[in-house]
N, C-alpha and C positions, 0 to 999 in steps of 0.2 A: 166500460168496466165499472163492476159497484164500487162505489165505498166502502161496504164489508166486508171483509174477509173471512173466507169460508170455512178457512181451516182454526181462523183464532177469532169464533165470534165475539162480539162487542168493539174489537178492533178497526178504528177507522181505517181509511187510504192514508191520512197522511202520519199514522203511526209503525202504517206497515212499510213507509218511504224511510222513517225512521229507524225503524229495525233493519234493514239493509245496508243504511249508509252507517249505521251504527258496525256494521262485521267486519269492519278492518280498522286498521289502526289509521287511516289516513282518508278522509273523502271531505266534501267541498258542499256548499248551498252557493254561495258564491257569486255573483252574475257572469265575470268575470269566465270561470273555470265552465259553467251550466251553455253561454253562449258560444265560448271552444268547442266546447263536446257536442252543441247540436246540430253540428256538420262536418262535411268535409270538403276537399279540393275539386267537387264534382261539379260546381257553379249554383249547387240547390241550395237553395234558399228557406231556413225550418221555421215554421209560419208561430210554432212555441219554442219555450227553452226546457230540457229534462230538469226532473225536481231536483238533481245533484249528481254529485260524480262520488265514485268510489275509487281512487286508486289504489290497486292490489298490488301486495309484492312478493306474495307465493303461493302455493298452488292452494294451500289452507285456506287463507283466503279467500280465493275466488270460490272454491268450494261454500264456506260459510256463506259467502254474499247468496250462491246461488239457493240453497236450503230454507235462507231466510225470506229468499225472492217468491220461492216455490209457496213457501207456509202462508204467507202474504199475498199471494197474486199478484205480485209486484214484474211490470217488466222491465226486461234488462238489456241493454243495448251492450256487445262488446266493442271496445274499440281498442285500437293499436297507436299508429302513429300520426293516423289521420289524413293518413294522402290517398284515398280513395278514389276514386271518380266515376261511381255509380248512384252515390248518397247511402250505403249500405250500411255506412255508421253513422248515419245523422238521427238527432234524436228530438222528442217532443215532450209535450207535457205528459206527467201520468207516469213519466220512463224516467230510471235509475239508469247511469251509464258505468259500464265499468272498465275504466281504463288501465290498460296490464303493460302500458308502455313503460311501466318502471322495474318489471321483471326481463332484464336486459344482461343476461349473463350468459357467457358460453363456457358452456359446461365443462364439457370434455369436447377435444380433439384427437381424435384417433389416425394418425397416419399411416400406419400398419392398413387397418380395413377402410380409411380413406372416407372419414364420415367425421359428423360434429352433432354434438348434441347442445340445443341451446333452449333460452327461453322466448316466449314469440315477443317480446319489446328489442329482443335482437336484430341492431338495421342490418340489412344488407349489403351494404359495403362494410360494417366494422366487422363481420362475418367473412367477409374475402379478403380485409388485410389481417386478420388474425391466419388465416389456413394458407394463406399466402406465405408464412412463415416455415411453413412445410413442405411448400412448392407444390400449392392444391389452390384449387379456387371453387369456389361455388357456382355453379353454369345458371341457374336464372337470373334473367338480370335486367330489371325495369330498369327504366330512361331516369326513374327517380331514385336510385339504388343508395343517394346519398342519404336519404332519408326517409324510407319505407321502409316498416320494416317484418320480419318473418312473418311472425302472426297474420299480420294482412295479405303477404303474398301467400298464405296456407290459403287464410279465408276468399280469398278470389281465382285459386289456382291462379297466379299471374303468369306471365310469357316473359315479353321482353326483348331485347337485342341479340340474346346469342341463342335463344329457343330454339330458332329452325333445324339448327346442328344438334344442339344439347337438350331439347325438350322444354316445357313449362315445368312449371312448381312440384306437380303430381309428379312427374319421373325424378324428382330430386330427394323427396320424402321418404323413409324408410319406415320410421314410426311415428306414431306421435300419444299424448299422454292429452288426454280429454277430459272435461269435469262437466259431467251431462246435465239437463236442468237441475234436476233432485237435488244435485252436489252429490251425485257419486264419483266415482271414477274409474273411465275404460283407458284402455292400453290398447292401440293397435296397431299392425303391423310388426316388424322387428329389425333385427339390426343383418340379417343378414339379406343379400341382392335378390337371390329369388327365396320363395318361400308361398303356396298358396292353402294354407290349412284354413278351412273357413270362406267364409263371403270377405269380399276388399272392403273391409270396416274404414281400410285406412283411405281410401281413394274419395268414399263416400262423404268425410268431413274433409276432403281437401273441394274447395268450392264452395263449399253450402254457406258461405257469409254469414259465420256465427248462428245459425237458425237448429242444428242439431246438437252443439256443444261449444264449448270454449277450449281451444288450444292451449295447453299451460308448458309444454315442451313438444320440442319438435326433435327427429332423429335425422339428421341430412347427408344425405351422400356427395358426398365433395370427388373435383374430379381432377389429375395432373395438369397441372401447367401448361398451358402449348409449349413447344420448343421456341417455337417463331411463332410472330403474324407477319402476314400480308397484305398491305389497305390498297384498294386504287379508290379516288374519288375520281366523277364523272357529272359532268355537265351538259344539260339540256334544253334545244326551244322551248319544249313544255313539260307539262309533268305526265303527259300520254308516251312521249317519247320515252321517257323515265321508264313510264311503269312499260312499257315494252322490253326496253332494254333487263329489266327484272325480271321479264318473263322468259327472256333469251335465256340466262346464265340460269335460270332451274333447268329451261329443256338442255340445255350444255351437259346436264348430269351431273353438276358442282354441286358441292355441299355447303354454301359460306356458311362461317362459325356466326356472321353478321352478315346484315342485306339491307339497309335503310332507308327511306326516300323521305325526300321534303319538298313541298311548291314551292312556287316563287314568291308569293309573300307570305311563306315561314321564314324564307332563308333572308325577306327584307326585315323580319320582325327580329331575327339574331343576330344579323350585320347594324343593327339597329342598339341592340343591349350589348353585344361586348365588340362590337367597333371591328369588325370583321369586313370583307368587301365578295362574300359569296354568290350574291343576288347581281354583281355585274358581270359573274361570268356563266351567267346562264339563269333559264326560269325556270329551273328542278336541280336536281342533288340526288344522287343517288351514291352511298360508301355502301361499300364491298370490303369485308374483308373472308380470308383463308387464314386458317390456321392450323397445324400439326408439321410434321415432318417435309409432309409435300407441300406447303401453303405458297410456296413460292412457283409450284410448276400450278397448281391451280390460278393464282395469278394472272399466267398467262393465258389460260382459258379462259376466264373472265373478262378480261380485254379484247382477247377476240371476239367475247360473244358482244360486248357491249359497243366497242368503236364505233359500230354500223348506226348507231343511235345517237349519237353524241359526242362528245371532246374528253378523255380521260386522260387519267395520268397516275402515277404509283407514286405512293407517298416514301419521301425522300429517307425516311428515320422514323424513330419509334417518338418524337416531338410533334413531327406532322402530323402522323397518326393521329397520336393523342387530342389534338386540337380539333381535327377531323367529328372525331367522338366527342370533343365535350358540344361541337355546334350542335350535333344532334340531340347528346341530352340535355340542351339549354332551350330546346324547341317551347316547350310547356312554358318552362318561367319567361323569356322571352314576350309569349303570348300574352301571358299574366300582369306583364308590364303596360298592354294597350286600352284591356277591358277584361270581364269577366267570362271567364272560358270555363265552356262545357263541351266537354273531350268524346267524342264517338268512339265507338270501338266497335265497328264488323270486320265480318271477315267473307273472304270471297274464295272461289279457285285462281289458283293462282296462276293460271293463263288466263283469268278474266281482270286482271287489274288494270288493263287498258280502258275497259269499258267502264269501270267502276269509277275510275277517277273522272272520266268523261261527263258520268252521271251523276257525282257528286256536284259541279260545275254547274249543269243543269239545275239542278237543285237551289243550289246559292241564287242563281240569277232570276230563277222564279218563284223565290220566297222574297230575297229581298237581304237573307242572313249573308253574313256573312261565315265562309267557313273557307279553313284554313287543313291544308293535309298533309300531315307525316305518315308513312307507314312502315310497320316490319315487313319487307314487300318480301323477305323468301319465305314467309308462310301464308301470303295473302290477307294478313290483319291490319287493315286503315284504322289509322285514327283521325275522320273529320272534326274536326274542332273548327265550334259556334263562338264565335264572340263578342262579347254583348256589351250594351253599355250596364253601368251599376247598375243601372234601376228597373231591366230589365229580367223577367223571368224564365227559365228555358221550360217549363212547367206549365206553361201558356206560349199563347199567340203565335209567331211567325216563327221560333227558337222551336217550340212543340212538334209544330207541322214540320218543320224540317226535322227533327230527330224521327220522327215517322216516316216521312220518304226515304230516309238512308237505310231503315230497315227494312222496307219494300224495295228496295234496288238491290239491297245485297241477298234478299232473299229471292228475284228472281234472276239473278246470276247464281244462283244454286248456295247460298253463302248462309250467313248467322248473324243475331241481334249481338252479340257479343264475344268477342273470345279472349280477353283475360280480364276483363273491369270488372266481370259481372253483371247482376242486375239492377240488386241495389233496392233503390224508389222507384229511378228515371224511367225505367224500360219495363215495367211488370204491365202495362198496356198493351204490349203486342207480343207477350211470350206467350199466349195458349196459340198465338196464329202461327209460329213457331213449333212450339211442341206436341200441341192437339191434347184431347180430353184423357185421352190414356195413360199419356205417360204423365201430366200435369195432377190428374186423379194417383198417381203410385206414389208420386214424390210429396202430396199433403199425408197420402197414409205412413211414409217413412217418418215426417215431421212429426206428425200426430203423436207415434210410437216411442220418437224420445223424447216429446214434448207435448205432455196432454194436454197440458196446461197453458200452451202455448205463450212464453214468458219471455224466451228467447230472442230479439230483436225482429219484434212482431208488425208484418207489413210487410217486411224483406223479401228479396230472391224469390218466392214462389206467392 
């Protein structure tokens, strides 16, 4: 990129970095705030730090950043809450970050039409205990819900634990309100369930990881309470037996609201961090639960599809349950506690999760990495997780070659480089062997068209 700027000649680079961080009332030089912001939870490593942060705290704002971004050729990295795990908001030199995790308000709650309008620094759990007051919740629901938040799960379409039933991100969004490079602003979508006037403006920025717009509200559709759940957890020799048992209760015809598995040393790495004893009653984990009306005659169908695999058993009260779940969503931090973890995310058909886990294994022992596996097993999305020592790169050497083989396995089990992380940095190496010259050539011309200028967190997703 020049020094000049094209649009305000005589203007250096570092005047027009100036002009940027100058459009809000609040941004940083900082080292401090610049080495926060040039990564994220994905285990990459940002070889610079961006020239500064701009924290926005309304849609004006980010608008102004962006006009000033535009006039300047200045790029602009969005970020949220920073728990990413593809490096999609990690940032370098030469880049302005703009962080919107302080526009954190929910707007309106509507429980009549059963939707919430918020801002994207809204986490996801403080989102489900506010609609929870209304006896609603929000059905997407990452492992990290404690602190991830909207924005990000727009910018990744994320999944999560109760997807299989409830859908990813995209089936939760109604509208949402956009500030396109220039610093205009589109509106798409709307507040009511169907509605197709026009192309899915709105589908199109759910995914794109900040690379066609910035999310500055979001419109979400919130969904009743369950009545009940119903947990059984279930134990196994291996984690093949697991992902069997996984693949039973889909062909059963069940629906679980959740379906979750973890190896045997995940479940050593959480019996490890919060003093639990899971890892000696078997070397996999697989929670099931049901939930609606019927979740207790599903229950039983799930038992019976799974006994044949393993040792189960139905969690006593809505305590065990819960416990149940937090060992799951403490799988990550857990990890986090032994070495530097960089998280996989394919996904496969879901009567191939016998064979994937098998091939994961393969993997591990003839690279040498180590990797670790929890998966959403009633949609088929694993998360292998590398775990490294510090001073290790997942960007290079044995960490690389293995993120490469996982997506050559799950791509010849008929599967995907990704299904809710995203792409990011880590995985834009093997996405044209993925999507081919066609459709990879349509989606630079969509980029192109709201971003001529390409300013947008550039290097990203495509």
């Amino acid at each position: 990129m020049s020094t000049e700027s094209v649009n305000a000649p005589g203007t250096t680079l570092a005047e027009g970095h100036a002009a940027v961080l100058g459009a809000a009332a609040r941004s940083s030089v900082e080292h401090e705030h610049r080495l926060k912001a040039s990564t994220d939870r994905s285990g990459f490593v940002a070889a610079s730090l961006p020239e500064g942060v701009v924290f926005a705290q309304d849609a004006e704002e980010v608008a102004e950043v962006l006009r000033r971004a535009s006039a300047h050729r200045v790029p602009v990295v969005p970020r949220g809450a920073g728990t990413g795990l593809a490096g999609a908001s990690s940032a370098r030199q030469g880049e302005i970050v703009l962080d919107v995790s302080g526009m954190n308000q929910i707007l309106r709650i509507d429980p009549e039409e059963q939707l919430a309008v918020v801002q994207p620094g809204v986490l996801n759990a403080e989102l489900n205990a506010a609609a929870a007051e209304y006896g609603l919740f929000y059905a997407p629901d990452p492992a990290s819900t404690a602190i991830c938040s909207i924005g990000g799960n727009i910018a990744t379409n994320a999944g999560g634990m109760r997807c299989a039933k409830y859908g990813v991100t995209r089936e939760a969004v109604l509208a949402l309100r956009v500030i396109l490079a220039d610093g205009r602003e589109l509106r798409t979508g709307r507040e009511t369930i169907k509605g197709v006037s026009g192309y899915d403006l709105n589908a199109l920025m759910i995914g794109s990881e900040g690379t066609l717009g910035i999310v500055v509200e979001a419109t979400l559709r919130l969904r009743p309470l369950p009545v009940q759940t119903a947990t059984v957890a279930a134990f196994f020799p291996n984690v093949e037996q697991a992902a069997r048992a996984a693949s039973a209760v889909v062909a059963a015809r069940i629906q679980p609201s959740m379906m979750e598995l973890m190896d045997g040393q995940t479940l050593e790495a959480v019996d490890a961090a919060l003093g639990t004893d899971y890892r000696s009653r078997g070397a996999s984990f697989l929670l099931v639960q049901t939930d609606g009306h019927g979740a207790f005659l599903e229950q039983d169908v799930v038992m019976e599809a799974v006994s044949p695999f393993g040792i189960c058993e139905r969690a006593v009260d809505d305590e065990q349950a819960a416990a149940l779940v937090t060992a799951r969503r403490e799988a990550i931090p857990s990890l986090e506690k032994i070495g530097r973890v960089s998280i996989g995310d394919i996904g496969v058909p879901r009567g191939k999760l016998a064979h994937v886990v098998a091939g994961l294994e393969e993997i591990a022992e003839r690279t040498g990495v180590r990797i670790f596996t929890i998966a959403h097993a009633s949609d088929g999305n694993l998360h292998p997780m590398i775990v490294m020592d510090p001073e290790e790169s997942v960007t290079e050497g044995p960490p690389k070659v293995a993120l490469g083989e996982m997506f050559h396995l799950a791509k010849s089990l008929g599967g995907t480089l990704t299904g809710e992380h995203g792409i990011g940095l880590l995985k834009r190496d093997w996405l044209q062997e993925e999507l081919g010259d066609v459709s990879l050539e349509t989606m630079h011309t969509i980029r192109a068209a709201l971003d001529p200028l390409g300013i947008l967190n550039p290097g990203k997703a495509i």
